[in-house]
C-alpha positions in Angstrom: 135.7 149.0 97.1 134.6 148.8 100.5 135.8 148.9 104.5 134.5 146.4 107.2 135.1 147.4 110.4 134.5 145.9 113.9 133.5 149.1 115.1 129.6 150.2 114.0 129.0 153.9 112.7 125.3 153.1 113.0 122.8 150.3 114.0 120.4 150.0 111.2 119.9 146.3 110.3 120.3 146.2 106.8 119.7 142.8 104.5 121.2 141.1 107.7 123.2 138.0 107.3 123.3 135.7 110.0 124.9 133.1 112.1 123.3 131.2 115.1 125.4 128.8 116.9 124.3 126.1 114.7 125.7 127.5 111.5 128.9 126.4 110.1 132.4 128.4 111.3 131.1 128.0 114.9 133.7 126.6 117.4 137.2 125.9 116.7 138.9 128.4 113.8 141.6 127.4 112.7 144.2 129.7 110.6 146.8 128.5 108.3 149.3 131.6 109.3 148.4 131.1 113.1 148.3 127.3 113.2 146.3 127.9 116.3 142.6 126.9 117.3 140.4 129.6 119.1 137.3 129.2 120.6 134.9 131.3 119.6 131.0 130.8 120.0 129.4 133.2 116.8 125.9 133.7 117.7 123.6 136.5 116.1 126.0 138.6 113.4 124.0 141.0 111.3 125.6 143.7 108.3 125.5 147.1 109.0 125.9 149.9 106.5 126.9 153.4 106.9 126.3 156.4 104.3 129.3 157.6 105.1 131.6 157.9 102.0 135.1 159.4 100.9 135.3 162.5 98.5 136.3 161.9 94.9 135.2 157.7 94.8 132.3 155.3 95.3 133.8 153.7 98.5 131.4 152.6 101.2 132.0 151.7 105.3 130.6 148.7 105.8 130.4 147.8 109.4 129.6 144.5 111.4 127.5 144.6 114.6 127.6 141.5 116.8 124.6 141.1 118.7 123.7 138.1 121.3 120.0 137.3 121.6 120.5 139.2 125.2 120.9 142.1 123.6 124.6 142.6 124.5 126.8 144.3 121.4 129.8 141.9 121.3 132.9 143.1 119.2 133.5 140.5 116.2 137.4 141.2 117.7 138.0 141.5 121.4 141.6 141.0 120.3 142.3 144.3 118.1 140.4 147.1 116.4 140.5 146.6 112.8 138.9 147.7 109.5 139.1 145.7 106.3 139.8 147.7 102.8 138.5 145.5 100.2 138.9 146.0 96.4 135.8 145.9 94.1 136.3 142.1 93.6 136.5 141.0 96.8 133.1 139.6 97.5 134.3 137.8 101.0 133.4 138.0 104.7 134.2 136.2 107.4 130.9 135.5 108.1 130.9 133.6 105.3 134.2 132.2 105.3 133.6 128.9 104.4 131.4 129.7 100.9 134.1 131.7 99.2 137.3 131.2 98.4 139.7 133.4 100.4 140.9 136.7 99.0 144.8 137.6 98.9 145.2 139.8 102.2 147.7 142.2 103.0 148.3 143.5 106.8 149.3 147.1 106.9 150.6 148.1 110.7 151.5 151.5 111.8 154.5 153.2 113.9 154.4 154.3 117.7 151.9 156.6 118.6 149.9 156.1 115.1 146.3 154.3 114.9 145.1 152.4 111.6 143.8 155.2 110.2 147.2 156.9 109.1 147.0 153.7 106.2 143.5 154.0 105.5 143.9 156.4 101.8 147.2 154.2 101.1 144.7 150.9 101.2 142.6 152.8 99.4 144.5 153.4 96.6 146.2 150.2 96.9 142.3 148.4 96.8 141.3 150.4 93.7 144.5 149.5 91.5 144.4 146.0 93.0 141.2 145.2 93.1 141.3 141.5 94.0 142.8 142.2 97.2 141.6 143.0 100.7 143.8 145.4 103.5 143.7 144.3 107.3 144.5 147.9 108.9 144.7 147.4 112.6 145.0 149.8 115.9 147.8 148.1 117.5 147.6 147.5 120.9 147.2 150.9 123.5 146.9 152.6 120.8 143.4 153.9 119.0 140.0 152.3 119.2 142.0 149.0 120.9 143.3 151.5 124.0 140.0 150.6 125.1 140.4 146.5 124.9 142.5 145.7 128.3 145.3 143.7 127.2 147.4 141.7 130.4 151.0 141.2 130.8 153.4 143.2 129.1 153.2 145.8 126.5 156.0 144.3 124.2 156.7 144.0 120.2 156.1 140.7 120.9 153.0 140.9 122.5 151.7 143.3 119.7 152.4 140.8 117.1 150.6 137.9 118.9 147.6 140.5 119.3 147.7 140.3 115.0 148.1 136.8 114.7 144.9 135.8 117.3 143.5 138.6 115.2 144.2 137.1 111.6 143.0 133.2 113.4 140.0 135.0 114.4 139.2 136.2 111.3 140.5 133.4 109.6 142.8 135.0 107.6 146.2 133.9 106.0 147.9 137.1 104.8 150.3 137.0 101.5 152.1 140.6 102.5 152.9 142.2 106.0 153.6 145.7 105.6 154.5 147.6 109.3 156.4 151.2 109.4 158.7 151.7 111.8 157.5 149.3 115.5 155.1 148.1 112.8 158.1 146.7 110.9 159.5 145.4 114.0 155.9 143.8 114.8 155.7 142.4 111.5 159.3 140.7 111.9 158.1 139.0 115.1 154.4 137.6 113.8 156.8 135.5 111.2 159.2 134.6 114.5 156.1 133.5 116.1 154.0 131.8 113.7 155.0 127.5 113.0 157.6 126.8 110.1 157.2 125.9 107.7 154.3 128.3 106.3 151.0 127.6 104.5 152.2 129.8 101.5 155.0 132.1 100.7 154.8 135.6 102.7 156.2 138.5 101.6 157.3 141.0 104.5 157.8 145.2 104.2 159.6 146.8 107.0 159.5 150.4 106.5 162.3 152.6 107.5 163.2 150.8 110.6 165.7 147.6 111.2 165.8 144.8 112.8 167.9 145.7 116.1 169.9 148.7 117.6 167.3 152.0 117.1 168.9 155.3 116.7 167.9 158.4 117.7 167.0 160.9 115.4 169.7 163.5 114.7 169.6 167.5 115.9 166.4 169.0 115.1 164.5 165.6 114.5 161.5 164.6 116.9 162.3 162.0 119.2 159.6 159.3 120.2 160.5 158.2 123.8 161.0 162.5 124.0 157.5 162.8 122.4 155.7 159.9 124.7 157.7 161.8 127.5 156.1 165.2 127.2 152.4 163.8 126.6 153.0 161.9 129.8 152.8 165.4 131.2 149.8 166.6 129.8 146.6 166.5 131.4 144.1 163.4 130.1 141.5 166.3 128.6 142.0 169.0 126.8 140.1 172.0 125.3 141.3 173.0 122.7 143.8 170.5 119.7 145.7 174.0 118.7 146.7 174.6 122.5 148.6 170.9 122.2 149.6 171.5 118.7 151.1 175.1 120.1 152.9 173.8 123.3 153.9 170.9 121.4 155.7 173.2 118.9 157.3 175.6 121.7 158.9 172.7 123.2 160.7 171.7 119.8 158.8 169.2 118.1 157.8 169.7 114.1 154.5 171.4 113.4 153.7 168.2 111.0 154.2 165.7 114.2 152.2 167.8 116.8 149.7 168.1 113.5 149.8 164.2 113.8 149.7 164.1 117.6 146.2 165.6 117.9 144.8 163.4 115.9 144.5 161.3 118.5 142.3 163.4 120.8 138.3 162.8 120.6 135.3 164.3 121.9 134.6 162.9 126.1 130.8 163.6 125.2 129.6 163.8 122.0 126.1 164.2 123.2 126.0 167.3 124.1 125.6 170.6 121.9 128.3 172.4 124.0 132.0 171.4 123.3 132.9 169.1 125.3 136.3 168.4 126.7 138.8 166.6 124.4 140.7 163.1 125.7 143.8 160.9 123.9 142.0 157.7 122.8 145.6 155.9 123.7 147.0 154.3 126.6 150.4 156.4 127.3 151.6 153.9 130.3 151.4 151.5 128.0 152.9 152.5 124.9 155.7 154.1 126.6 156.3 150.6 127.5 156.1 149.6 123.8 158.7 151.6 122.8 160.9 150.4 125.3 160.6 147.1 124.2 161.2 148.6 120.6 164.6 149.8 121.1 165.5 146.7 123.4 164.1 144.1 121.0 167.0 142.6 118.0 165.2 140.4 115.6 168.5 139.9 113.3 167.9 136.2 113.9 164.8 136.2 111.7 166.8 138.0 108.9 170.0 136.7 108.6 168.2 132.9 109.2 165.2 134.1 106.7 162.2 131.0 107.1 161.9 129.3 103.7 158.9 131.0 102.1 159.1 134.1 103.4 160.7 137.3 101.8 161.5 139.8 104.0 162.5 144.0 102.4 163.4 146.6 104.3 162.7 150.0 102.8 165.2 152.7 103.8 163.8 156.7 103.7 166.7 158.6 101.8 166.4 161.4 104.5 165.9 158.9 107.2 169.8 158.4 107.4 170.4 158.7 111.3 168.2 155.8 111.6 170.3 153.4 109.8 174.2 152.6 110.2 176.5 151.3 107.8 176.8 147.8 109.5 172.8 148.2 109.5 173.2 148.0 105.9 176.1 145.5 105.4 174.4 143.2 107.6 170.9 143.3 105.4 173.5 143.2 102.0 174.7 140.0 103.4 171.6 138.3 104.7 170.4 138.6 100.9 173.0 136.6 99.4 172.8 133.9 102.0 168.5 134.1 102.0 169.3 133.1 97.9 171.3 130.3 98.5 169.0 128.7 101.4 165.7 129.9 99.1 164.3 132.4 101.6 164.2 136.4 100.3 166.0 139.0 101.7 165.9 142.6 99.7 167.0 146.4 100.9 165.2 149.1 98.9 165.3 152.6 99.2 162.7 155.7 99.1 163.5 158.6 97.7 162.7 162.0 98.3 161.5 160.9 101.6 161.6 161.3 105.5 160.7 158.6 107.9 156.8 159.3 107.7 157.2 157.4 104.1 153.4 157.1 103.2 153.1 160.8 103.7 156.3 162.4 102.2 156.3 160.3 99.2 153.4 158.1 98.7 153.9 157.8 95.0 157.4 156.6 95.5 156.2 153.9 98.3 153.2 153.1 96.2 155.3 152.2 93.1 157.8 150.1 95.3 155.3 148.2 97.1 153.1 147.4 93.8 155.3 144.6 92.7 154.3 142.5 96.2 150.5 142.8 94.5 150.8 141.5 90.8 149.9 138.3 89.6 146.3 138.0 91.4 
């Protein structure tokens, strides 16, 4: 199993595979999810390799390094920052797109204030029992290694989705599961309000502890997004020291395991240097505060309870996650699933056990088992 990523961990040119701007692919892409041509000159791409590998397996980084004959490192992706899990099986790239046949791809998008990485030992495991598939994990936009790739207009569930789909035309991708947790879910819902009807191929669509309009606050004692984004605003943009955030984070009320979390998205300014250097969030705050604005303002009901032929759309509720979800919540999804039988769409409520909202971390084994079903068959 292996990871392509758009991001090199190193720059030696290994067995490189190329394409010049005569080689097929160049020019318009078209993607069947998308149904939208881009324009996209490839000129010089060559395979990079890392050594780095994950405890306990055989997994390997692979990494892909644009290059134009200037010398200039272009980014396969100047849409989103992205790595690619692939199974043992999967023998595809998107460099050579057109020679193999397309793997089955699932897209796996995080919550507010998360990166891609909080999925990357979920895909994992997911690529080694399901070996035939491939996992598109993705730093949503402001957030992680895409922070850095200025995005115009407004910072909006809407625009987050687009941000995937120009990603999946780019790679030319057609995905056969969504999975998003929490503004992922919401994401996920508005990529399959935004792409043409009717679809290339059935889609199957996980929205993870989250619904489709109204969001709740969390009850006494729970940590509170648009409270956490609040208090970081505050903070100054380096730090020294990760326990001095995880410690003020903790005096002003938030759970040890979400100021744990939090930190995890503070990097080294210089790495360079043999002195620590001065630590800085790798996320855009101004802009994801305006993301989860658009989160609790955005209702995308429509798509559920009118579900597009071909798409099947679950929504997995966290058993301790209860102040997240009303009783009309849950009438409403019970409903939409007879109605999505009768007019062949899909709709389906599950629930997690055992669990809190942070699902893939409180009960992996539980979410694993639940999401298995989507991956069969291939």
């Amino acid at each position: 199993m292996s990871a392509i990523s758009n991001f090199t961990a190193c720059r030696r040119f290994q067995n490189g595979a190329a394409l010049t701007k005569d080689s097929p692919g160049v020019g318009l892409i078209t993607n069947k999810f998308l149904a939208t041509k881009i324009s996209t000159p490839f000129h010089k791409v060559s395979l990079v390799c890392s050594k780095r590998t994950f405890k306990g397996s055989n997994i390997r980084m692979t990494m892909l390094d644009d290059k134009l004959s200037s010398g200039k490192v272009v980014v396969p992706s100047e849409v989103l920052a992205y790595e690619l899990v692939q199974g043992a099986k999967v023998k595809w790239s998107y460099i050579m797109e057109g020679s193999l046949p397309e793997p089955p791809t699932a897209v796996l998008l995080h919550g507010i204030l998360g990166s891609r990485k909080n999925w990357g030992s979920f895909a994992r495991r997911l690529a080694q029992e399901f070996p035939k598939w491939q996992f598109l994990l993705v730093d949503l936009r402001c957030h992680g290694d895409s922070a850095s790739l200025k995005k115009r207009g407004t910072h909006t569930v809407a625009s987050a989705a687009l941000d995937v789909l120009k990603l999946l035309g780019q790679l030319r991708l057609t995905p056969r599961v969504v999975v998003g947790h929490s503004f992922g879910g919401k994401v996920a819902l508005s990529m399959v309000e935004q792409v043409p009807k009717p679809l290339a191929r059935p889609v199957r669509v996980w929205v993870l502890d989250a619904t489709p309009g109204e969001v709740r606050a969390g009850a006494d004692g729970d940590d509170h997004p648009a409270e956490l984004i609040s208090f970081l605003s505050k903070l100054p943009k380096e730090v020294s020291s990760k326990r001095d955030i995880v410690d003020a984070l903790i005096q002003e009320g938030f759970s040890r395991d979400v100021a744990q979390w939090v930190v995890t998205n503070l990097r080294q300014t210089n790495t360079a240097g043999s002195s620590p250097s001065p630590l800085s969030w790798v996320f855009d705050l101004k802009g994801i505060a305006e993301m989860y604005q658009s989160y609790e303002e955005t209702n995308l009901w429509k798509i559920v309870e009118d579900v597009p032929r071909g798409v099947h759309v679950n929504f997995l509720k966290a058993e301790r996650s209860l102040h997240r979800w009303a009783l009309e919540d849950i009438r409403r999804i019970h409903v939409a699933e007879e109605q999505a039988v009768e007019e062949g769409g899909g709709v389906e409520m599950h629930v997690l056990e055992d669990a809190g909202h942070w699902v893939h971390a409180d009960n992996p084994d539980g979410l694993f088992k639940i999401l298995s079903f989507s991956f069969q068959g291939f």
